[in-house]
N, C-alpha and C positions, 0 to 999 in steps of 0.2 A: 495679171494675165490668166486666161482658163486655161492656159497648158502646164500653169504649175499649180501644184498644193500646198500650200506651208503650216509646218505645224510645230510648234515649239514645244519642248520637250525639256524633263530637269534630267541633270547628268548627276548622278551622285560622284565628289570626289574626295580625297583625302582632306580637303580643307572647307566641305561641306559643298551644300548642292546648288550646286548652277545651271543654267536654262543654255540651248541650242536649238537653232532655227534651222530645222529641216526641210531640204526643198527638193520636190520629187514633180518628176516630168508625168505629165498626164496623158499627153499624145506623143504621138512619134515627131521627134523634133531632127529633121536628117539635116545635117549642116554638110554643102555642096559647091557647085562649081556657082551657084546665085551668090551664098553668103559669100564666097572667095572673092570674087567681080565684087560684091559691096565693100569690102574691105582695102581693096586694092585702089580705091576709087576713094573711101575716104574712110581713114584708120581710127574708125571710135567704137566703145560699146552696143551692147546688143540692146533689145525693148526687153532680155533675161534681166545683165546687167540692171536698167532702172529699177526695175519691177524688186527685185531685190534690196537694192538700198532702201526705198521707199517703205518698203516692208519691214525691213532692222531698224528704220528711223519711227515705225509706231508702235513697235515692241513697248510694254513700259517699263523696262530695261532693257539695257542693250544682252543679248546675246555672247554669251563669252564663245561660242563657234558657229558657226555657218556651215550644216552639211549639204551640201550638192550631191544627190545622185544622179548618177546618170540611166538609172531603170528602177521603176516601179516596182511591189511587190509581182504583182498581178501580169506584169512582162507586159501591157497595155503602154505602159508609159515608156518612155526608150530617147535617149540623146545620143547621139552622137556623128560621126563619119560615114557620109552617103559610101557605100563601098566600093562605087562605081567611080570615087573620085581617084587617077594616079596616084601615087605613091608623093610625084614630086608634088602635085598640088593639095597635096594631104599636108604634108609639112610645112610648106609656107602657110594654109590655112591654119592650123596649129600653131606656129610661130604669129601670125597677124592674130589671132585670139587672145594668144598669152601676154599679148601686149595692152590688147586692153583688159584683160584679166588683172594687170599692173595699178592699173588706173581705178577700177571696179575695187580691187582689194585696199586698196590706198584710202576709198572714200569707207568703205567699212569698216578698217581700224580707226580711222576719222570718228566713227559714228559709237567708239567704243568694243567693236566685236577682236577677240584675240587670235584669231583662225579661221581661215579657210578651209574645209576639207573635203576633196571630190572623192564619192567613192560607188562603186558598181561599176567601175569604168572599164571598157573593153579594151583586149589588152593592145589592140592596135592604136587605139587614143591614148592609153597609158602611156606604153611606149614613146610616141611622136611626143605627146607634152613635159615627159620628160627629161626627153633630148632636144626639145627648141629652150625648154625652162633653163637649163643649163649654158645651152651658148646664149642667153640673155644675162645669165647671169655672170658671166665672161663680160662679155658687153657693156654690161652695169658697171661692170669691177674696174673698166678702162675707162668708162667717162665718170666714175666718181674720185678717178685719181686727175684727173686729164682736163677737167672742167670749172666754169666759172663756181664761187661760193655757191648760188642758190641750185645753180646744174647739177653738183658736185650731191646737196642733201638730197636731191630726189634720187638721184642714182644710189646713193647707200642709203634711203628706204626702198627703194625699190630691187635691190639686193639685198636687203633683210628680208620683205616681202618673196623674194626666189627659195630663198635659202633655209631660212625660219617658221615662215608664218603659211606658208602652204602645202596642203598633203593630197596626194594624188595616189589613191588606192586601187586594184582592180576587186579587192576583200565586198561583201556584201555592208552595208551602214551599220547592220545592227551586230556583227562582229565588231567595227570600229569604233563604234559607241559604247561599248562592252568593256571591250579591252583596251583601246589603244586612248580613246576619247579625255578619261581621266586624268589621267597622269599628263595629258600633253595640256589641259586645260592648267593643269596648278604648275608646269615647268612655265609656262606663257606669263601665269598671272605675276612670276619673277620679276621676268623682262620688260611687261607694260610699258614701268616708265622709261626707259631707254628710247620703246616706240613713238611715245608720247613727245619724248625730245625731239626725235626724229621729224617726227610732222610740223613741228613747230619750226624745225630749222629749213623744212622743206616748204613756207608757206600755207596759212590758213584755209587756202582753197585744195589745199588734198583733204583737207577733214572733211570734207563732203559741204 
């Protein structure tokens, strides 16, 4: 897509250096009362979404994180919450995102990447995502106890993926790349196989 740029980058860490695919908004990407009506209407991924996998799947390795900002150095680039949208339909748009944000993320550890990380986010989208992230993850925690076998695996990856595998910062990238980025790439590279298991018990088509 011309609204994003991607650029992959090595992260130096404790257990030597590894690559992250950094993805920055180019235009003003205002998510509204359109994208809301699209979602309500039928609950799947965005053309970001594809654009993104597609992109980790020709890396020639996988990425061990995925950074998303949500603004550009240059303040040109910019994502987020038309501000003109109410409060209550902020949150269900947030909440209907982060559902497929579930799905999106699912197919990227699929594809090998160990992390999600959104960061430059404003603190109004901060806020909202990680108060819908949370009662999803509530939600997860009652249909992975509550559910048939294969229902049961997606809802606890999909409750690792809430809880584990995704950070939502309002910090600028290149502080979280700096600081926080290292250390959470070599706690992750731990637990791989756990995720690994996960996908597996949660069928082949979450691996993208």
């Amino acid at each position: 897509m011309g609204e994003l740029a991607f650029d992959e980058i090595v992260v130096p860490t404790a257990s030597g250096a590894r690559t992250a695919l950094v993805v920055t908004p180019r235009a003003r990407i205002l998510l509204g009362a359109v994208r809301l009506a699209a979602l309500r209407a039928a609950q799947r991924g965005g053309e970001i979404d594809d654009a993104l996998f597609l992109r980790v799947k020709a890396c020639a390795r996988p990425p061990s994180a995925v950074i998303f900002r949500a603004k550009s150095e240059d303040g040109q680039g910019w994502w987020g919450f038309d501000p003109r949208l109410p409060d209550l339909d902020a949150r269900d748009l947030a909440k209907r995102l982060a559902r497929t944000h579930m799905e999106s993320h699912r197919r990227l550890f699929g594809a090998g990447v160990l992390a999600v990380v959104h960061t430059d986010y404003g603190t109004r989208e901060a806020a909202l995502f990680r108060a819908v992230e949370a009662e999803l993850a509530q939600e997860e925690e009652e249909r992975a106890a509550s559910g048939n076998s294969r229902d049961a695996a997606v809802a606890q990856l999909n409750l690792w993926t809430l809880r584990t595998l995704t950070f939502t910062y309002t910090l600028k990238a290149s502080k979280v790349i700096s600081d926080l980025l290292p250390a959470t790439i070599v706690m992750l590279e731990r637990t791989a196989p756990i995720v690994k298991q996960m996908l597996a018990a949660a069928g082949s088509e979450t691996a993208g």
